[in-house]
N, C-alpha and C positions, 0 to 999 in steps of 0.2 A: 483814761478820760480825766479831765482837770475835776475836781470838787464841784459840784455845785455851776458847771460850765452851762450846762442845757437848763437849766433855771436862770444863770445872767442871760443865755441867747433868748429865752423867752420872754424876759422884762426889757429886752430891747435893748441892754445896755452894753453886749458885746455880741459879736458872731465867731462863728468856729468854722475854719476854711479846712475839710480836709484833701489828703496828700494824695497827687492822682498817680497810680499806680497802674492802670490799664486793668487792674482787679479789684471787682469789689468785695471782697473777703477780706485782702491787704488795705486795702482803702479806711472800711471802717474801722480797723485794727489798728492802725497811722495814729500817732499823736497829733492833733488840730494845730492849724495856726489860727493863733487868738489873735483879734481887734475888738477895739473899741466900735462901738457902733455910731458915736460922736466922737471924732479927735480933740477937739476943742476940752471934753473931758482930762486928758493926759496934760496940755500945759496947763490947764485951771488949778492944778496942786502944785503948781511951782512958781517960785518967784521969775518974774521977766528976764532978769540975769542969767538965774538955771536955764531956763527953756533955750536963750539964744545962745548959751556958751557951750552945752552942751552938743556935740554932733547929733553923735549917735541918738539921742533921744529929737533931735528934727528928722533924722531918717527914716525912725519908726513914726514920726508924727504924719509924715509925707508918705511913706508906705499907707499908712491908714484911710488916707483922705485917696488917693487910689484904690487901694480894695472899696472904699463903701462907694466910690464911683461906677465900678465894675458890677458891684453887684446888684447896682441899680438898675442894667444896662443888661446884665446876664444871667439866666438863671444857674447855670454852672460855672465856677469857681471856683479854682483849687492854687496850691501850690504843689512844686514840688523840690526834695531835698531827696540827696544820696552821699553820705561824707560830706567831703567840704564843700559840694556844689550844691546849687540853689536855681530856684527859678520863683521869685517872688509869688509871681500869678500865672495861672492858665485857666482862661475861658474857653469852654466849648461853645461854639455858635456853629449847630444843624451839624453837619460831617465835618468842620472845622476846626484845628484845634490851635490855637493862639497862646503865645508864652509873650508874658509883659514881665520885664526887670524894670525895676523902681530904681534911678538913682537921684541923689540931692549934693547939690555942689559937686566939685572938684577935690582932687589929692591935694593940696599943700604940702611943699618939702622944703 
């Protein structure tokens, strides 16, 4: 578990997604994926330039603003990861299980 993680989830300033595993013994056990509970927070420490030159860091910023949309919307919420595969988010709704990947722009080459 991150430091001090269930203390920022409780002051509102980040949430902890965890990993669905089909078990909750694995489940809790899972390291969380962390968000900001405002994105707007993540580029307010960077100058304009960093924010829009940087990909990776608009990917996590647009990852964010997705999950705190979902989980406005959902009361379960997860991701999941195995090696190099990912699945940003899964919502359960009622017997349904729903897989959302996050992408932002295009590859350039």
């Amino acid at each position: 578990m991150i430091l001090g993680g269930r203390t920022l989830q409780q002051a509102f300033l980040l949430w902890l997604i965890t990993q669905f595993t089909g078990h909750a013994v694995r489940q809790k056990a899972s390291s969380p994926k962390i968000l900001p509970t405002c994105p707007a927070r993540i580029s307010a420490c960077l100058t304009p330039e960093r924010a829009l030159a940087d990909r990776s860091l608009r990917g996590r910023i647009i990852d964010s603003i997705v999950g705190n949309a979902l989980r406005e919307s959902f009361t379960e919420v997860y991701y999941w990861k195995k090696r190099h595969d990912e699945v940003d988010f899964i919502v359960r709704s009622g017997s349904r299980v729903i897989t959302i990947e996050v992408k932002y722009g295009r590859e350039r080459k």
